[in-house]
C-alpha positions as CSV (number, residue, x, y, z in Angstrom):
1,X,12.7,14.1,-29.9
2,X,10.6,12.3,-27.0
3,X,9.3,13.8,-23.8
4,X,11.2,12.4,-21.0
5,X,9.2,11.9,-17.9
6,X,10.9,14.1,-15.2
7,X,12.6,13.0,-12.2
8,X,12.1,12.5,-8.9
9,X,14.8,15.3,-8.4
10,X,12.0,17.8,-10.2
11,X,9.6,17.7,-7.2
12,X,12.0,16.1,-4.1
13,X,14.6,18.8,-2.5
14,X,16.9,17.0,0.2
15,X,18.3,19.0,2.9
16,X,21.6,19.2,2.7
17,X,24.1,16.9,4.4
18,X,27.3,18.2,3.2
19,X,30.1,16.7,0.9
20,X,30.6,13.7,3.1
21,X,27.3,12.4,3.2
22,X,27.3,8.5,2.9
23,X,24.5,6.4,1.4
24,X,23.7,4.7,5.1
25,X,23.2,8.1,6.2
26,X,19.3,8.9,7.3
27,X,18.7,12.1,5.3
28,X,15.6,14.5,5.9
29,X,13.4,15.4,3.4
30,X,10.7,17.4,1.6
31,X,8.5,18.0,-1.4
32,X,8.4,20.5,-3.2
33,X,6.3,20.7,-6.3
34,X,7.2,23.1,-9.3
35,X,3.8,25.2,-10.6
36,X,4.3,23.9,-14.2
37,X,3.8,20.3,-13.0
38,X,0.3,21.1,-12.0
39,X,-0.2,23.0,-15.0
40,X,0.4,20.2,-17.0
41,X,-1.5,17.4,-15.1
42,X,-4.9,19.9,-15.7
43,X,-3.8,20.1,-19.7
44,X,-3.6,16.1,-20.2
45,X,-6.9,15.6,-18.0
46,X,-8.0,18.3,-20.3
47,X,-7.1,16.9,-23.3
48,X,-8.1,13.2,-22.4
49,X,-9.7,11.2,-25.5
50,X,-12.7,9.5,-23.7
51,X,-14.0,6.6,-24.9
52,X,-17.5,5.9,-25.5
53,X,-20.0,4.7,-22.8
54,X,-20.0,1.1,-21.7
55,X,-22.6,-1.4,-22.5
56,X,-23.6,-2.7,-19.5
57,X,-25.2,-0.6,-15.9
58,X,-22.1,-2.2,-13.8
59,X,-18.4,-2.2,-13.8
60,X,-18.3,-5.9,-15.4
61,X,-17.0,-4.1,-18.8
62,X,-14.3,-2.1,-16.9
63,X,-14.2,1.5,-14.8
64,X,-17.4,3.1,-15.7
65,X,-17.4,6.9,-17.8
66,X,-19.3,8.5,-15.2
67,X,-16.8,7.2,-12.7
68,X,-14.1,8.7,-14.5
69,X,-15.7,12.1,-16.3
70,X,-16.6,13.1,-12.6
71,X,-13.2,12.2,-11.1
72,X,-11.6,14.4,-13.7
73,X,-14.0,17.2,-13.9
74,X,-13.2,17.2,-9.6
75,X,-9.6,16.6,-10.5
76,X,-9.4,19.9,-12.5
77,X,-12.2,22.2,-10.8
78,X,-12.2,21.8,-6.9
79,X,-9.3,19.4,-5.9
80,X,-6.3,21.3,-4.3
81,X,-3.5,20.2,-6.2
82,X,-0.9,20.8,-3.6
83,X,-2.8,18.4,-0.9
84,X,0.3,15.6,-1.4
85,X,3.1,18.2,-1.1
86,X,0.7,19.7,2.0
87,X,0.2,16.1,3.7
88,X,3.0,14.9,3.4
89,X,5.6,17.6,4.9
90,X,3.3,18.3,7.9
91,X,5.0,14.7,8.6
92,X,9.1,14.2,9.5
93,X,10.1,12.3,6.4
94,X,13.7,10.8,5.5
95,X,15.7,9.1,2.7
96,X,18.7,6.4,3.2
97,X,19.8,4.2,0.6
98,X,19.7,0.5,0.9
99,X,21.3,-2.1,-1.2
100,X,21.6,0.6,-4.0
101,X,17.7,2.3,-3.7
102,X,16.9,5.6,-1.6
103,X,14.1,4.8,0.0
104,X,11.3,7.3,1.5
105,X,9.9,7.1,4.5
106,X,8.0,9.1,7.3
107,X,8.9,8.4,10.8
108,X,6.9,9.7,13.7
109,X,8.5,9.1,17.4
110,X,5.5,9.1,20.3
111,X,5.9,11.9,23.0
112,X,5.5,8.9,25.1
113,X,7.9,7.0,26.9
114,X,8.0,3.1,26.1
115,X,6.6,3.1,22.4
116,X,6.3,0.3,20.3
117,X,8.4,0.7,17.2
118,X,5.8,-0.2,14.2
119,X,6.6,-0.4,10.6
120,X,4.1,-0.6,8.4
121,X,3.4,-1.5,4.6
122,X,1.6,-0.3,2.2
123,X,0.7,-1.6,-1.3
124,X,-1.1,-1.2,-4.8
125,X,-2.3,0.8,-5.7
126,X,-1.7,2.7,-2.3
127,X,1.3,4.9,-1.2
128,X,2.1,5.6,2.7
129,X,-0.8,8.9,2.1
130,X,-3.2,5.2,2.6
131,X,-1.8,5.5,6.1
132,X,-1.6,8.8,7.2
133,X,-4.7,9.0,9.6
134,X,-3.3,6.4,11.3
135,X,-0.4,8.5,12.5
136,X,-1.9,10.6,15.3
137,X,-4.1,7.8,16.9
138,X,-1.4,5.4,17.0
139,X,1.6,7.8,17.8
140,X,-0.4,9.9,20.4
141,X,-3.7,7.6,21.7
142,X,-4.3,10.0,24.5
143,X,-5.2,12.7,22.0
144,X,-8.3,9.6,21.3
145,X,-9.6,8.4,23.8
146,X,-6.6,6.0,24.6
147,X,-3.5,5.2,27.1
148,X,0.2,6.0,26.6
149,X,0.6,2.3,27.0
150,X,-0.9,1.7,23.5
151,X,1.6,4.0,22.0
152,X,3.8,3.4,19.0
153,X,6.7,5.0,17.0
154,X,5.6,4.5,13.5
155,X,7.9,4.2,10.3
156,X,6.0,4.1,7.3
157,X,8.2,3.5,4.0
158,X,7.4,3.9,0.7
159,X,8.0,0.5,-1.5
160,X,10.9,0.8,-3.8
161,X,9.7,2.3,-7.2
162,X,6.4,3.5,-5.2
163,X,5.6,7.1,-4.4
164,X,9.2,9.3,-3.2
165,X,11.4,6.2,-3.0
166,X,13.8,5.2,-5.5
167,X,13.4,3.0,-8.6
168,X,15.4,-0.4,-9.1
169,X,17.4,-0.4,-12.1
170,X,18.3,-3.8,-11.9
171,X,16.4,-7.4,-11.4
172,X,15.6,-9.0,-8.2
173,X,13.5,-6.3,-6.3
174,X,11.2,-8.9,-5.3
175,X,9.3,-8.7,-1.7
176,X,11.3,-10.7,0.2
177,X,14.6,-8.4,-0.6
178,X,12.1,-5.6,0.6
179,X,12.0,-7.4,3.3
180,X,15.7,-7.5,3.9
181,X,15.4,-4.1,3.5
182,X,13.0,-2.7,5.5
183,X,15.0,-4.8,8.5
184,X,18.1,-3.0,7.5
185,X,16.0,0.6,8.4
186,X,14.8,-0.6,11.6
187,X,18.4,-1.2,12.3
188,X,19.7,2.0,11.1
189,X,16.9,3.9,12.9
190,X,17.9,2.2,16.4
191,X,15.6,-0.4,16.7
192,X,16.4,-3.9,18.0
193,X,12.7,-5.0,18.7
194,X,9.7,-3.7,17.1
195,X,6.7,-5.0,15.3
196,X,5.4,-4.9,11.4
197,X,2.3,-4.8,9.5
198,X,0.8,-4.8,6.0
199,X,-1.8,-5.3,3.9
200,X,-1.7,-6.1,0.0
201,X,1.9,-6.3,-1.4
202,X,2.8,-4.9,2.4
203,X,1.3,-8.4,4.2
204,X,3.4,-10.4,1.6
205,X,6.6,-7.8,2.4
206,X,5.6,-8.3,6.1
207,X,5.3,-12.4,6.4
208,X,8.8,-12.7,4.0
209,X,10.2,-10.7,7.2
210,X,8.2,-12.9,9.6
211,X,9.8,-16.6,7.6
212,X,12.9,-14.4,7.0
213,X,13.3,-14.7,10.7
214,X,14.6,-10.7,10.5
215,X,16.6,-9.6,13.6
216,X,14.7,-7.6,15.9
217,X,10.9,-8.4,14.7
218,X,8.8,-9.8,17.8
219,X,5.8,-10.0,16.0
220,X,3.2,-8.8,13.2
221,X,-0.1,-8.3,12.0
222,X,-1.4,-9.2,8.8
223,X,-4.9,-8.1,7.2
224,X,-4.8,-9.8,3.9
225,X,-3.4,-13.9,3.9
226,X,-1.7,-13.6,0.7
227,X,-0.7,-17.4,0.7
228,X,-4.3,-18.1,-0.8
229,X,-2.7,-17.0,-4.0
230,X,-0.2,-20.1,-3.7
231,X,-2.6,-23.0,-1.7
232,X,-6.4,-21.4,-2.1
233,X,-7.7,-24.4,-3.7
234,X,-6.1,-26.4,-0.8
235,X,-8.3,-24.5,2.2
236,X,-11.1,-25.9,3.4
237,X,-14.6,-25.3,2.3
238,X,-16.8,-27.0,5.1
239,X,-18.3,-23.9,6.7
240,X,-20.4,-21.4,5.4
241,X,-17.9,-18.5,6.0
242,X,-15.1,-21.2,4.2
243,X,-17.4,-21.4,0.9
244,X,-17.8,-17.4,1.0
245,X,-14.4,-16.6,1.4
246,X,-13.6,-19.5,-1.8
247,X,-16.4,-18.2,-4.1
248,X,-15.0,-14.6,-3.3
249,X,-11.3,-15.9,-4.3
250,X,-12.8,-17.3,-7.0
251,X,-14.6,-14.3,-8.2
252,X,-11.0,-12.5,-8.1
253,X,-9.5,-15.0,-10.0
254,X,-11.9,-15.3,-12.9
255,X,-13.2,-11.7,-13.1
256,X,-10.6,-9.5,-11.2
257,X,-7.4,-10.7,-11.7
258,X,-6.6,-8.7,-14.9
259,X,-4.7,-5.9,-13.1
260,X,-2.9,-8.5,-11.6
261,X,-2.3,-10.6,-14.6
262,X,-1.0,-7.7,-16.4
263,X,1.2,-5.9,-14.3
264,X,2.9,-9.3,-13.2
265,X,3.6,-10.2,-16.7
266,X,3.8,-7.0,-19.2
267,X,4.3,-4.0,-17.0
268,X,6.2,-2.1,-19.2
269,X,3.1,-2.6,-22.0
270,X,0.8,-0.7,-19.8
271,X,3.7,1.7,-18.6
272,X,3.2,3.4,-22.2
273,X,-0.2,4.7,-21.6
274,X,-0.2,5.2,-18.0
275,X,3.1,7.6,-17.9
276,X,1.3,9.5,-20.8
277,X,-2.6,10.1,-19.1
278,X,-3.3,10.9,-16.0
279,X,-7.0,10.2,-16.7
280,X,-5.8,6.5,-18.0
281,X,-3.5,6.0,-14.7
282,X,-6.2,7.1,-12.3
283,X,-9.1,4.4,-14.4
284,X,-6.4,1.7,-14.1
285,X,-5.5,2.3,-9.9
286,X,-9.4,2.7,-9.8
287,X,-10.0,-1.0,-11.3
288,X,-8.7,-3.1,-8.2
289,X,-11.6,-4.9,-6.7
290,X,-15.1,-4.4,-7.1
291,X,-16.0,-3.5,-3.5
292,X,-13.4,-0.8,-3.9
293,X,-14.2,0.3,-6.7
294,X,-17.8,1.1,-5.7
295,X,-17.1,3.2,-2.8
296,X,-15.0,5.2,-5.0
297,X,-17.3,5.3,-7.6
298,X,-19.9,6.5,-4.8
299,X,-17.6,9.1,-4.1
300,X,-17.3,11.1,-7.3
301,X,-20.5,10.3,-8.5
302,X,-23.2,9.9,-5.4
303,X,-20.2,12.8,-3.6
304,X,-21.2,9.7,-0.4
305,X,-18.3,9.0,0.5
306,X,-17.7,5.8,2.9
307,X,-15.4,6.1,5.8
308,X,-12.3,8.1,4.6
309,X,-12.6,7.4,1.3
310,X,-13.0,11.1,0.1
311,X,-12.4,12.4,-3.6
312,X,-9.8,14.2,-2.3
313,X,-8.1,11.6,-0.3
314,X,-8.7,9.4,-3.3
315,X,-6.9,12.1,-5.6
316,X,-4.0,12.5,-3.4
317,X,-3.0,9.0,-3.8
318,X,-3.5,9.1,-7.8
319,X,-1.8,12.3,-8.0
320,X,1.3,11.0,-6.1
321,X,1.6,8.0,-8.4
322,X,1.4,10.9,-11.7
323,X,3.9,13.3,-9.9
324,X,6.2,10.9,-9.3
325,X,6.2,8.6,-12.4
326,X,6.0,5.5,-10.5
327,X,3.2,3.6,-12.6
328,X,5.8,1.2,-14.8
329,X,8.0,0.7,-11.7
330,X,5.2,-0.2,-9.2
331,X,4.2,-2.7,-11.8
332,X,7.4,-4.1,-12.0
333,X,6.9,-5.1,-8.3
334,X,4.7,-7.3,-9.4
335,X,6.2,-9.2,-12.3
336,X,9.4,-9.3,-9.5
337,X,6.8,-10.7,-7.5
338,X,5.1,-13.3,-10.2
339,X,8.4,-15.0,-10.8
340,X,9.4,-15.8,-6.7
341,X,6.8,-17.2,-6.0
342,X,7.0,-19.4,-9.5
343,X,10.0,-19.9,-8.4
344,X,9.0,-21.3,-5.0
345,X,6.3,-23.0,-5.9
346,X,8.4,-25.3,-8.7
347,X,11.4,-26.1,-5.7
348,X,8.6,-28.3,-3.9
349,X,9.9,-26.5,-0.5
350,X,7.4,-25.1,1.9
351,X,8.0,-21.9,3.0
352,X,10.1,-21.1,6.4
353,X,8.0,-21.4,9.2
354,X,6.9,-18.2,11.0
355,X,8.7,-18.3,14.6
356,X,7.3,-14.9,16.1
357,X,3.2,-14.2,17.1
358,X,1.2,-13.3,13.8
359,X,-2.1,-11.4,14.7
360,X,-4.7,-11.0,11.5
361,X,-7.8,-9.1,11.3
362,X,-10.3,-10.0,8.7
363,X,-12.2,-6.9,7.5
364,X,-15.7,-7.5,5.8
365,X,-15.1,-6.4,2.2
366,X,-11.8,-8.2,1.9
367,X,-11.1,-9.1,-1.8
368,X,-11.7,-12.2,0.5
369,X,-12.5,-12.3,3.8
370,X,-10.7,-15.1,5.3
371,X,-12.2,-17.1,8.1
372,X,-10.2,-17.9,11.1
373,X,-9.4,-21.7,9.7
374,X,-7.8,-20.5,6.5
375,X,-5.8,-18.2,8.5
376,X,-4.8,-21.0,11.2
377,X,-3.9,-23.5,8.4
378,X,-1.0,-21.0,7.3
379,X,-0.4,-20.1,11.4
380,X,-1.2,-22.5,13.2
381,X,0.1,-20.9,16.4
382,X,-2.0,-17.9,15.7
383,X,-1.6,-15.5,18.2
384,X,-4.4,-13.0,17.6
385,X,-7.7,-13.0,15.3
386,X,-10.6,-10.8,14.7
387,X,-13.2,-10.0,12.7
388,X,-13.7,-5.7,12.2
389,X,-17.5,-4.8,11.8
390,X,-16.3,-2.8,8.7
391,X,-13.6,-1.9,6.6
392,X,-12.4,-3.3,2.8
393,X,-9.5,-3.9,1.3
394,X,-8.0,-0.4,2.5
395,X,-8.7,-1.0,6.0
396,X,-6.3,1.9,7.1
397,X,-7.4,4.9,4.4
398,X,-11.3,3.7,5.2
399,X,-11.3,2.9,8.4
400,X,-8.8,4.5,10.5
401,X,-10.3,4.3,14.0
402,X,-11.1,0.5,13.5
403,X,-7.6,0.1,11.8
404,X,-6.2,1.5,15.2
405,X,-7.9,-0.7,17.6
406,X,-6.9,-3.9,15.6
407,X,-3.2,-2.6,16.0
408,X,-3.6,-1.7,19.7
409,X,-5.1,-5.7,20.4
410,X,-3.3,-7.6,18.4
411,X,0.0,-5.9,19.4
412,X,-0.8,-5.0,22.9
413,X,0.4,-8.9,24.4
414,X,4.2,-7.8,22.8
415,X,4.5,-5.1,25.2
């Protein structure tokens, strides 16, 4: 009677492994993309019921219709629908299972000798696609202008429920058993020392592997201080850089935390509408932060894109989420999430201190741009700190080149 969303099995083929594969076992993989898939993405962005026009000239009422009637008239018209299935299998990518969830990943080994292992975290609403111009800069610098001493080996995993990896069918997928989990890979893939980094739900995934104490992790970089969620109002405010970075958290907590507030405590509310338009899912992933928001607004509507934030880089990300029906279980990351750290908070504890060198950046048009003190009152022993001359929220997808030279600093004392 009801239209069940199709599998990851419809648009994954494995390679085959024979009759005695085990779930530890690293398997390749590819996508593949039936035709009638794509066929009926363009009939629901066809068919979307738009509301009317907002009632204000900015986004303070919500994702603007000019935003989104350009995004889908580009969606349908010029956008090469294939692009995710293209990207992402010009990359080695693999599946093993962990603690009962397959999880996706690419992993690129340097042609040079002495690489750092680097795994590195994505978030929401990203994928690993956020990361992909990172690969050939970091994986082979002298192909940019760099040494084969600033080389790494590069596994980039796709959060459980996000993108190609599998969804958790039971409770307690919060990011400090990703954590666990992503330690468990670098094991299986022959690691014994490498380094991690994230941003978004990927710096929170990152520092739990950090406090975890994790075996093999010597170090990692952070470009978002997610504690600010728990201890914000404790930071100081003396400086004018301090007041910016508070009046910016506040901001996001007064008028940008309904996302947030939503997914982390009815995600399976909004799972209704976003598994049913792909014109719906794209305006939600679009309504993250305001700066953001206005480069990809800028985008579809000025077609001035900044840095790498193209409509069609924008559109694979958005049509990865649709393809692979991952909207209700990436917002269950969060409500996993919501509870942990409720939990934390009401034990009184303070976290596990951080025994390994954390490096931060602090990009410009951070959702807050934290100033070196806030990030030293969580590390004191900071290791590593800059701020990039540009770059938001998705420092990586934006930003690549200045992504890479943060990596190649802040990591480079570790070699």
């Amino acid at each position: 009677m009801f239209a069940k969303p199709a599998g990851l099995s419809s648009v994954i083929t494995e390679a085959e492994t024979g009759t005695d594969r085990r779930p530890s076992d690293v398997r390749p993989f590819e996508v593949r993309i039936p035709e009638e898939r794509f066929t009926e993405l363009r009939r629901r962005i066809e068919a979307t019921r738009w509301p009317s026009e907002e009632l204000v000239p900015d986004r303070s009422q919500g994702v603007q219709l000019a935003t989104m009637q350009a995004l889908a008239r580009y969606w349908t018209t010029a956008y090469d629908m294939r692009s995710v299935e293209t990207k992402l299998n010009a990359l080695p990518q693999f599946t093993t299972e962990i603690d009962g969830v397959d999880i996706h990943f690419i992993h690129v080994r340097s042609r040079h000798e002495n690489a750092m292992p680097l795994i590195m975290t994505h978030g929401w609403p990203g994928s690993v696609l956020e990361l992909l111009d990172t690969v050939g800069p970091l994986t082979d610098p002298t192909e940019y202008g760099g040494t084969p001493e600033d080389a790494f080996d590069l596994v980039l995993p796709s959060l459980p429920g996000y993108g190609f990896s599998g969804e958790p069918v039971e409770l307690g997928w919060e990011s400090g058993r990703t954590a666990r989990a992503w330690a468990e890979l670098m094991h299986r893939l022959g690691y014994t020392r490498y380094v991690a980094q994230g941003g978004d739900v990927g710096a929170l995934v990152t520092d739990l592997m950090g406090r975890q104490g994790v075996e093999g992790l010597i170090g990692y970089h952070l470009s978002l201080l997610t504690a600010v969620l728990a201890v914000g109002d404790q930071l100081p405010r003396e400086s004018e850089k301090e007041r910016a970075a508070a009046e910016a958290f506040g901001r996001f907590r007064e008028d940008g935390f309904g996302y947030f507030l939503e997914m982390a405590t009815r995600p399976q509310t909004i799972g209704y509408s976003l598994m049913d338009s792909p014109v719906g899912l794209a305006a939600w992933m679009l309504d993250h932060d305001t700066d953001s928001y206005v480069k990809i607004s800028r985008a579809f509507v000025d077609h001035a894109p900044v840095g790498n934030l193209t409509r069609d880089n924008i559109l694979d990300n958005i049509t990865l989420y649709w393809l692979a029906g991952t909207a209700v279980s990436a917002a269950r990351s969060y409500w996993e999430d919501a509870r942990a750290l409720a939990a934390a908070l009401a034990s009184g504890q303070a976290p596990p201190p951080v025994n390994v060198p954390v490096a931060f950046t602090t990009f410009p048009d951070e959702i807050w741009a934290s100033p070196r003190s806030w990030v030293e009152a969580i590390y004191p022993d900071l290791a590593y700190f800059n701020e990039a001359d540009r770059g938001g929220h998705f420092a990586a997808w934006e930003e690549p080149e200045v992504f890479c030279a943060e990596m190649r600093a802040a990591f480079r004392p570790l070699r």
